[in-house]
VEXZA-42362 format. One line per 3 residues: their letters; for each residue x, y, z of C-alpha. Coordinates in nm, 2 decimals. Each point is the difference from the previous one (the first is absolute). Example, Ala and Ser with C-alpha at 12.3 -4.5 7.8 and 13.67 -1.06 7.14 Angstrom:
as	1.23:-0.45:0.78; 0.14:0.34:-0.07 .
This chain:
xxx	8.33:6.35:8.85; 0.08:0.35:0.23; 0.17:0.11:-0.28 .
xxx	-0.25:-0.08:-0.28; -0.28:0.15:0.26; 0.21:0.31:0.14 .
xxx	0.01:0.09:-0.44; -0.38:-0.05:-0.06; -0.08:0.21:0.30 .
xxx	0.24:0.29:-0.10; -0.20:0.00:-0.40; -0.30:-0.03:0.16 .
xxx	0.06:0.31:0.19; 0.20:0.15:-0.33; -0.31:-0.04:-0.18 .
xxx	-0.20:0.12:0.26; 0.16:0.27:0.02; -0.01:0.06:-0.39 .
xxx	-0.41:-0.04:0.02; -0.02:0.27:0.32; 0.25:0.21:-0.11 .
xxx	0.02:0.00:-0.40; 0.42:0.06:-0.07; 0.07:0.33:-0.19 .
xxx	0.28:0.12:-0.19; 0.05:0.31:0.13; 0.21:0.04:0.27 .
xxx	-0.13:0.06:0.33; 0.00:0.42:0.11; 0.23:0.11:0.22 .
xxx	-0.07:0.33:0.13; 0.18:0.21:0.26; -0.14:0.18:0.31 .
xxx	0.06:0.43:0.01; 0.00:0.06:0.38; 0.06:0.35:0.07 .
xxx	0.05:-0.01:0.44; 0.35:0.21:-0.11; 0.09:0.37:0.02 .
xxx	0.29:-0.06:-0.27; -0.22:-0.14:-0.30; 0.04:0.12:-0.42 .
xxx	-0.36:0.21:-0.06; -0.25:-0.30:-0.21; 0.10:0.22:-0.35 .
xxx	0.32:-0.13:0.04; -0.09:-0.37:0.16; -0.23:-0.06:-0.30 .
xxx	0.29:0.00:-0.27; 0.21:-0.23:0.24; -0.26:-0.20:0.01 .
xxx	-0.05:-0.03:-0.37; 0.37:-0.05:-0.09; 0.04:-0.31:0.23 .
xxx	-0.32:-0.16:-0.21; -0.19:-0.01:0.34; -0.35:-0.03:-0.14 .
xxx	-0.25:0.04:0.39; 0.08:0.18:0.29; -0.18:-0.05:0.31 .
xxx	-0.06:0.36:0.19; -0.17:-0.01:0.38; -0.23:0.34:-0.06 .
xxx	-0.14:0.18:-0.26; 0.25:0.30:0.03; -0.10:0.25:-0.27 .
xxx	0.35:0.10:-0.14; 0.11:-0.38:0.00; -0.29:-0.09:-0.21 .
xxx	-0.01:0.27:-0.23; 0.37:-0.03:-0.11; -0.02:-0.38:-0.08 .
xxx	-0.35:0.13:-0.19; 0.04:-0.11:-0.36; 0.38:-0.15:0.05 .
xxx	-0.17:-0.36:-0.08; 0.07:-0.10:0.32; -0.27:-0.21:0.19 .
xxx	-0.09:0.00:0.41; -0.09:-0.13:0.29; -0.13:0.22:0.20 .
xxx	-0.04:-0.02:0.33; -0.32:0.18:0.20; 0.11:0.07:0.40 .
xxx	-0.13:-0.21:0.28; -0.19:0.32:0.11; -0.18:0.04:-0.27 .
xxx	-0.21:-0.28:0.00; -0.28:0.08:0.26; -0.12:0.24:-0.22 .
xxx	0.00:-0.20:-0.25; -0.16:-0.32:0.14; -0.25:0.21:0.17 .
xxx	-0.07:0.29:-0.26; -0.26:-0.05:-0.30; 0.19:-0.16:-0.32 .
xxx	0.00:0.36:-0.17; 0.24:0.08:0.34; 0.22:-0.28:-0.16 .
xxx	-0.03:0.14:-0.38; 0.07:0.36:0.12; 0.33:-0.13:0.14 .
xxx	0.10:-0.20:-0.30; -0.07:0.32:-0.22; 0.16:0.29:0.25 .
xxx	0.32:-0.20:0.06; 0.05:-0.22:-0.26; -0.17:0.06:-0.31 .
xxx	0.09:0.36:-0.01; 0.36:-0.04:0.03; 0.08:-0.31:-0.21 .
xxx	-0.18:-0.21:-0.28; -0.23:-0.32:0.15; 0.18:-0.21:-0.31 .
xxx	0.37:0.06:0.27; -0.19:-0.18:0.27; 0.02:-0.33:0.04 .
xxx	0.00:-0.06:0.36; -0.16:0.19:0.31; 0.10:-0.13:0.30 .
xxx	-0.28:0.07:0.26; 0.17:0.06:0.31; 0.40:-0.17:0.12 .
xxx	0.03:-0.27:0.21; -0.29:0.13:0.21; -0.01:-0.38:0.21 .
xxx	0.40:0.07:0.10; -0.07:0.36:0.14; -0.33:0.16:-0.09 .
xxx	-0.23:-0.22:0.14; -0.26:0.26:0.11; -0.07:0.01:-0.37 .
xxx	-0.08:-0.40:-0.04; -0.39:0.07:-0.03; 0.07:0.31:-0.23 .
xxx	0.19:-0.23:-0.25; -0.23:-0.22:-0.22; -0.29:0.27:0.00 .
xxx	0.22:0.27:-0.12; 0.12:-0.27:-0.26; -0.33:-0.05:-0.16 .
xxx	-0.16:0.34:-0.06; 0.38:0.07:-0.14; -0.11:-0.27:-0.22 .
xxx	-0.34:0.14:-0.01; 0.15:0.34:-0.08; 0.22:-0.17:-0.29 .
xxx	-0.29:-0.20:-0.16; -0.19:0.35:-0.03; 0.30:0.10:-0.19 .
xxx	0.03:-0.28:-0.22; 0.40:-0.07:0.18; -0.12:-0.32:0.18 .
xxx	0.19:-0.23:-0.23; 0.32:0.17:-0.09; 0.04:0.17:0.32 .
xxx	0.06:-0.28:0.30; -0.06:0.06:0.40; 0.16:-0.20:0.24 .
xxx	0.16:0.11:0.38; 0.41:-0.09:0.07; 0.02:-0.24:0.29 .
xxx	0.29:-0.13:0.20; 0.13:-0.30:0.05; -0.11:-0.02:0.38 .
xxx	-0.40:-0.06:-0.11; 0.15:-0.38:-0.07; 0.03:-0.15:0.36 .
xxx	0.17:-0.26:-0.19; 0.22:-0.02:-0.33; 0.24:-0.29:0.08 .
xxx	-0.03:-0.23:-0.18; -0.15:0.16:-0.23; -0.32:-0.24:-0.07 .
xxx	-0.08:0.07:0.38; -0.03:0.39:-0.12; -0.29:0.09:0.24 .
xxx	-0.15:0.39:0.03; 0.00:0.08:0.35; -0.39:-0.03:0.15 .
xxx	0.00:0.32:0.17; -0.01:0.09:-0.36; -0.26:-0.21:-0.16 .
xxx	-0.26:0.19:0.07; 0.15:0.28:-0.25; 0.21:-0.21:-0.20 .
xxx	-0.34:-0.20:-0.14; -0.18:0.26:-0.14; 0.35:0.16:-0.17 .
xxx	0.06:-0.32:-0.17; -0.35:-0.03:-0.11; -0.01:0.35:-0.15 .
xxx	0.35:-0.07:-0.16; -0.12:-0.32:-0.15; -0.33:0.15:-0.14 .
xxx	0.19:0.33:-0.11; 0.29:-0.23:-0.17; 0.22:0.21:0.24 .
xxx	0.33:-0.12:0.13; 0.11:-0.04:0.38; 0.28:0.20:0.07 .
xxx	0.27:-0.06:0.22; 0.35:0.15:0.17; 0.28:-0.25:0.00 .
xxx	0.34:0.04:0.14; 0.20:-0.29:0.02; 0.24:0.23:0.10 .
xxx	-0.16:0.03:0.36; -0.08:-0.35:0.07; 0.38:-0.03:-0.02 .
xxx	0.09:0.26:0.26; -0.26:-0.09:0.22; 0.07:-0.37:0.00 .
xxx	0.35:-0.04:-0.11; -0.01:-0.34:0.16; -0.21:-0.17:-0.18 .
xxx	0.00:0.22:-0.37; 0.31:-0.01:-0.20; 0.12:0.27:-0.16 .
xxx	0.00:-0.22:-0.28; -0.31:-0.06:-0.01; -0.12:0.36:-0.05 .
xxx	0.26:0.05:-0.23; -0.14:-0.28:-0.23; 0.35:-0.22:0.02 .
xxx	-0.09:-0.22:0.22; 0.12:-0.39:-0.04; -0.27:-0.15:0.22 .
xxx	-0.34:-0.09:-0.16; -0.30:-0.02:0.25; -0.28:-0.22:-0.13 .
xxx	-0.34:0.10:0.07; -0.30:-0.22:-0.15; 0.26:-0.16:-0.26 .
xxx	0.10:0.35:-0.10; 0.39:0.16:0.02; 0.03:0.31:0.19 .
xxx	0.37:0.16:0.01; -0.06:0.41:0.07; -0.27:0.18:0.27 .
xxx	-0.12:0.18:-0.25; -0.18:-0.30:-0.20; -0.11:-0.09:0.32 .
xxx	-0.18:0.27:0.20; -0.17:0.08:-0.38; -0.12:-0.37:0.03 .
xxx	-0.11:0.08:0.32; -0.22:0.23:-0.09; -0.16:-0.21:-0.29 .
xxx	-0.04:-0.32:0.30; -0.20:0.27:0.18; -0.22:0.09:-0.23 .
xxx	-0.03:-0.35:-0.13; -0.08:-0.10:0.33; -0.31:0.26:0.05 .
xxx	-0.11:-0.13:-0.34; 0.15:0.25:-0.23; 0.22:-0.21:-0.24 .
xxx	0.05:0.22:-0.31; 0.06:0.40:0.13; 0.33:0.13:-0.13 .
xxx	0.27:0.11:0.25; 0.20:0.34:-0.06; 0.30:0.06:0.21 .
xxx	-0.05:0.38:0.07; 0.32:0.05:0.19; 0.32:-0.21:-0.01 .
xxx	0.38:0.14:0.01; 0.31:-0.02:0.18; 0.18:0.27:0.22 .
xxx	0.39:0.12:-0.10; 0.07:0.11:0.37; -0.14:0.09:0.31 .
xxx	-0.01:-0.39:0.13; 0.12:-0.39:-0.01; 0.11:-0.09:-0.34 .
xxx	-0.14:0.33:-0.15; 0.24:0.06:-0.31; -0.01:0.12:-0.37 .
xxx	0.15:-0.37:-0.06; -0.30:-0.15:0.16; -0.29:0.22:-0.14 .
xxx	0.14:-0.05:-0.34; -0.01:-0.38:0.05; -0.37:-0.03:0.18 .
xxx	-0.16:0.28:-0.24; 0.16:-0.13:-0.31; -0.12:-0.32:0.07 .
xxx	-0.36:0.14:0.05; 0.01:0.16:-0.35; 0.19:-0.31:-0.17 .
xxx	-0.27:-0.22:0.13; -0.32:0.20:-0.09; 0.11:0.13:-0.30 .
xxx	0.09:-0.40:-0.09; -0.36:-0.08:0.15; 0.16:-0.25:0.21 .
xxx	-0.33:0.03:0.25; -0.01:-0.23:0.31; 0.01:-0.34:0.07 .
xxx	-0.35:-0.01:0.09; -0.06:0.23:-0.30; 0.32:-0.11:-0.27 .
xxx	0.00:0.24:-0.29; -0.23:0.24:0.11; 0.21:0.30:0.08 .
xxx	0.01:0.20:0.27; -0.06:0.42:-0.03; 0.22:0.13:0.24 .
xxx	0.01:0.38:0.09; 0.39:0.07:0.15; 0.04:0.21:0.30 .
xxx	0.13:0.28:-0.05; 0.07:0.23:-0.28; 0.18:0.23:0.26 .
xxx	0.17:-0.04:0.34; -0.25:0.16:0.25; 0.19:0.25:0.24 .
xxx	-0.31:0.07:0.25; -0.12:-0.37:0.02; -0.10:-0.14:0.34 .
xxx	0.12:-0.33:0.14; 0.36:-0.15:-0.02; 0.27:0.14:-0.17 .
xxx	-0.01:-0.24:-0.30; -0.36:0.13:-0.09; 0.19:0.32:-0.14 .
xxx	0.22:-0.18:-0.23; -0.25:-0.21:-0.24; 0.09:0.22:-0.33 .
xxx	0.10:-0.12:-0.32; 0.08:0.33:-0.14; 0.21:0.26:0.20 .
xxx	-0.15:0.36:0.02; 0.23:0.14:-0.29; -0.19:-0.29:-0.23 .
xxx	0.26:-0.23:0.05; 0.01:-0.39:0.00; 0.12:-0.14:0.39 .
xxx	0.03:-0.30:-0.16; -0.02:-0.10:-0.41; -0.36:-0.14:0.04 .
xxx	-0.18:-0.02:-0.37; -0.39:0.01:-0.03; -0.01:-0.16:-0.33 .
């Protein structure tokens, strides 16, 4: 009887999961992130064509740098693009023509609106910008505003990249809880992303859980090798990955938002610079990313629905701040080479 029981409540939640989340056959996106903290970086002319000739179809950029934007102009290549934390009390508190102004002045006028697909509103502002918290949501909406005036509202999605740490609990996963300090700006994002049919995007490194708590995370585990199934509300977790992105979807679930998509914004693994930082190990936790979404493997809370993923980092970042292993996240070596024989496609 378990058995027979444990198999109708896992097709219950397949098909679920199938009325929710309709599956698709085409592979999840997997984009990569173009951080430029670096004083040793190839000029964007020459990044667009390695970009290109790896079949890397979105890059995620963190500001609206005019000769970034204008060399990827017309190369087919799509964004995210990412406005600064700073930016947004003028446009929460500025007139929605404040807002359109922006859009035209920094985006619009370097690179076609049929390249966007993303703007990211602001980076992790809960983790470490959180004199910005009241700015968020307002500045969100006349964006939106700005975008509707422009007829952009439904190809052209807004959303704001949040850390893991807004989740005051992600283990197991089904007790994924956002932390209450955030509620009070949390609710209104996920109502405007639910009524906008925007996705909530998040930073996940496996790869940090691991260092931090090598005790009790196996490097296994964030490798996605690990032997040891942990059940969760009869469902099979064996990586960290599956589970902080099921996290996130308990959260919102919880707060009574059952169907907004989840994009991974930022994942990757460091070659050096820290514990178990290698070209060995990146290769193995970033091509499992890939494998996975372009398989649209999805989640065991959200089975074949896969995952967009944006890898960090195109580059290795010289001038970064933090510990050592923050500067070694590239896939691609400044001369345009491969650290490791990751494939896109």
């Amino acid at each position: 009887m378990e058995v027979q029981h444990l198999v109708l409540s896992l097709t219950s939640l397949l098909c679920l999961s199938i009325l929710l989340f309709p599956h698709s056959t085409a592979a999840a996106p997997v984009g990569i992130c173009y951080g430029r903290v670096a004083s040793n970086l190839p000029p964007p002319s020459t990044t667009v064509e390695l970009v290109k000739s790896n079949g890397i179809a979105t890059v995620r950029l963190f500001n609206t740098d005019p000769e970034t934007l204008t060399a990827f102009s017309g190369s087919g290549i799509s964004f995210m693009i990412g406005i600064p934390n700073e930016i947004l009390p003028s446009l929460a508190n500025g007139p929605v023509d404040s807002s359109l102004h922006w859009l035209q002045s920094n985006l619009f006028s370097h690179v076609p609106p049929n390249q966007i697909r993303y703007i990211a509103v602001g980076n992790e502002i809960l983790l470490k910008d959180t004199f910005y918290n009241a700015y968020l949501v307002p500045a969100m909406q006349n964006m939106y505003k700005a975008l509707q005036t422009l007829n952009l509202a439904d190809t052209i999605k807004l959303s704001s990249a949040h850390a893991a740490s807004i989740l005051s609990n992600s283990y197991p996963p089904s007790a994924g809880a956002f932390d209450p300090n955030f509620l009070p700006i949390m609710i209104p994002l996920l109502q405007f992303l639910r009524d906008t049919q925007s996705p909530l995007m998040v930073n996940v490194y496996p790869y940090f859980s691991y260092v931090n708590n090598p005790e009790d995370v196996s490097l296994d585990s964030v490798l996605f090798r690990s032997t040891n199934i942990a059940n969760d509300q009869n469902m099979a977790y064996d990586n960290v990955f599956d589970m902080t992105v099921d996290a996130f979807v308990y959260a919102m679930e919880r707060e009574g938002f059952a169907r907004i998509p989840v994009v991974v914004t930022e994942t990757g693994w460091p070659t050096g610079g820290g514990a178990a930082a290698s070209a060995e190990n990146a290769l193995a936790y970033n091509g499992n990313v890939v494998r996975r979404a372009l398989e649209n493997v999805g989640t065991p809370r959200r089975p074949g629905v896969g995952v967009e993923v944006f890898l960090f980092d195109l580059f290795d970042e010289n001038e970064k701040d933090g510990e050592e292993s923050e500067k070694h996240f590239g896939v691609f070596g400044v001369d345009g080479v491969k650290t490791y024989p990751l494939n896109f496609n």
